[in-house]
C-alpha angles and dihedrals in degrees: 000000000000123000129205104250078205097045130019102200091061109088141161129207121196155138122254131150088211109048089179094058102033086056091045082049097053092038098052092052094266107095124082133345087252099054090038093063094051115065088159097060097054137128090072112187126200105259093175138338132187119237135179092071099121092102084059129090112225087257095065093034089047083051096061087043085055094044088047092049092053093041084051102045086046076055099057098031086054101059094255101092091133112146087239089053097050088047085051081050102060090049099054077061085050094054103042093050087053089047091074103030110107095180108079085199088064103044108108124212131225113229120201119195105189137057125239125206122204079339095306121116109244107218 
């Protein structure tokens, strides 16, 4: 999940194999239609990302995408959007998908990169 440096409520979530060049990519104009469109929004920076889905077909990594954007956008319409929610968010997909997950090998991680103070992100 990438956040607005600008602006904390606009965030992308999105797949890619090569996180470097797909955030080079949304901050220079070329990523996605929602941070091209947006010139005012960028820099975007990583506030968390999930590893460990190699084992996954797109159709299963696109599904937790999926899972992560609608409890997101609950989230937001609910009055609790908060950066730090959407992150928790994120791991809550995390932690269903490894609940019921047997194999140890297979299980997949949720990464934050940022810290967070009384729920607010320290820059």
């Amino acid at each position: 999940m990438l956040a607005s440096v600008k602006d904390f409520d606009r965030t992308y979530t999105g797949e890619t194999k090569n996180l470097p060049r797909r955030l080079y990519q949304h901050n220079s104009g070329n990523g996605s239609k929602g941070t091209k469109t947006s010139p005012f929004h960028r820099p975007y920076f990583v506030a968390a990302y999930i590893c460990g889905l190699s084992h996954l077909n797109k159709g299963e990594r696109m599904s937790l995408e999926r899972k992560w954007k609608l409890k997101n956008r609950n989230a937001i319409n609910g009055a609790n959007g908060s950066l730090l929610a959407r992150v928790r968010n994120g791991e809550a997909v995390v932690n269903e998908y490894n609940e019921n997950q047997q194999d140890l090998t297979k299980r997949i991680h949720l990464m934050i990169t940022m810290k967070f103070r009384n729920g607010d992100p320290i820059v």
